[in-house]
N, C-alpha and C positions, 0 to 999 in steps of 0.2 A: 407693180413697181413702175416708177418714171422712169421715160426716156431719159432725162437726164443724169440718172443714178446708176452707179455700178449695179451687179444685180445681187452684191450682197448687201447693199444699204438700207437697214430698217424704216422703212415706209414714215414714220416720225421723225427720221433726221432729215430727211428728204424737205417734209413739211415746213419743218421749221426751217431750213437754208433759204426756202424757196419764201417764207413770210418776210425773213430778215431782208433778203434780196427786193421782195418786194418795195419794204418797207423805206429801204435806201435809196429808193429809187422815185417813190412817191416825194421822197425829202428833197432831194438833189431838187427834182421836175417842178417842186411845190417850189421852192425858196427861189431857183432860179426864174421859176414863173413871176411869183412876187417883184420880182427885181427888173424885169420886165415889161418898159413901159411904152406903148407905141401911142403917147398924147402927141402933143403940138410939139415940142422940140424933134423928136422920130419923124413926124410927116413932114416938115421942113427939111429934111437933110436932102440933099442930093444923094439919090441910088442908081447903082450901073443898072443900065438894061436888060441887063441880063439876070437882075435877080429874081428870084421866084416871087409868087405872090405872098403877103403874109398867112394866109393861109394852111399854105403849104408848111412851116416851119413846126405847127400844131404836131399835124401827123408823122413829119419825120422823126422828131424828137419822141416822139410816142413808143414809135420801132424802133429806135436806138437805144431806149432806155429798156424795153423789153428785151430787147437780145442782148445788151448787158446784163441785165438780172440773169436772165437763164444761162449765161457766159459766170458769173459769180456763184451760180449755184453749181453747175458742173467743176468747177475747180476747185471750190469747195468740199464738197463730195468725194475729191479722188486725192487733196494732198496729204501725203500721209501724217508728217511731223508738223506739231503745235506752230515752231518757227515757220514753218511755209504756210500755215493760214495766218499766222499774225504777220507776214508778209504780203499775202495779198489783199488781209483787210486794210493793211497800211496805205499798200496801192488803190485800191479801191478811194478810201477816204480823203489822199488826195489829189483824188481826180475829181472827186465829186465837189471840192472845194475850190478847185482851178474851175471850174465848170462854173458853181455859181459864182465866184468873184468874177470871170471873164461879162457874166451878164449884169452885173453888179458897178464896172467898170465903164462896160457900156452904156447902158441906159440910166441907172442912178445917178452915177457922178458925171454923166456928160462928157466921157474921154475915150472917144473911139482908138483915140491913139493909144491911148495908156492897154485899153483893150488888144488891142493890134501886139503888142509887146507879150504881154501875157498871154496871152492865144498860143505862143510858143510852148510854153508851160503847160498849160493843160494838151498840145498836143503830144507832145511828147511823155505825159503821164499815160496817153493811150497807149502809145507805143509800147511804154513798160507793161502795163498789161498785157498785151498781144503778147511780150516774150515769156511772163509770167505764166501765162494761161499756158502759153504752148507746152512748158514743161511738165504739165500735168494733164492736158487734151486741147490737140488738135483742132479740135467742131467748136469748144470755148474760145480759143483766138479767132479761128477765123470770123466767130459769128461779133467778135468785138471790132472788123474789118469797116465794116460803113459808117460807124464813130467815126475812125479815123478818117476816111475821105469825107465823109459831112462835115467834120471840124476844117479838114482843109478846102475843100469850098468854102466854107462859111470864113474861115480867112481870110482869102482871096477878096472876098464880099467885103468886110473889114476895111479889108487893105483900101477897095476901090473909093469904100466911104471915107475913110481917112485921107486921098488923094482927091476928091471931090470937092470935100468941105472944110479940110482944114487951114489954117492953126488951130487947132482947139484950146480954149482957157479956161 
């Protein structure tokens, strides 16, 4: 039986939460990757000092998106009534759409401010998550906790490039 399953949950529903989970996650990480572009307009921008190298965003996003899955599949697993999973699939979906429109905003269309704005929205979809999860386990919120502050670092980031480089047109 997983850790992450009740211990009366058949080993097959387990699987499959845990593929779906997966699978959402590769989509979000994929589409938002795509949309993702650190060419010539990216290395021209002025970045605060203090931001990490790009490197580092690979791997964070990595472990954020796995402790989300495994955060999705534990609450999955334990809510009882139909309406609380088509609740949290709701949440889920979107978050993961504020996610990728946030990189979407940013790098595609050249509007770190527009991003800046919306960066609201997808935080605050984590939020609802975290209350969401909580009602069903504890370990599934907290472990959607470093979403939250990476999103609000990565604001701050946002913010500094918008105060750097703007007007943007």
């Amino acid at each position: 039986m997983s850790a992450t399953a009740p211990a009366s949950e058949p080993r097959s529903r387990v699987v499959v939460a845990a593929l779906w989970a997966a699978a959402g996650v590769i989509v979000v990480g994929g589409v938002g990757g795509l949309a993702t572009e650190l060419g010539p307009w990216y290395r021209a921008l002025k970045q605060p000092s203090w931001q990490p190298p790009d490197w580092a965003f690979g791997p964070a996003w990595s472990v954020i998106y796995l402790l989300t899955a495994i955060a999705a599949v534990r609450v999955w697993l334990r809510a009882q009534a139909p309406h609380e999973r088509r609740q949290w699939l709701a949440a889920l979906a979107a978050n993961g759409a504020f996610n990728i429109f946030w990189s979407w905003l940013f790098f595609k269309a050249r509007r770190p401010d527009w991003a800046l704005a919306e960066v609201v929205l997808l935080w605050l979809s984590i939020v609802l998550l975290i209350v969401l999860a909580r009602r069903h386990d504890v370990m599934a919120a907290l472990l959607l906790v470093p979403y939250l502050v990476w999103v609000a670092f990565a604001s701050s980031l946002n913010w500094a490039v918008v105060q750097l480089n703007g007007p943007f047109s």
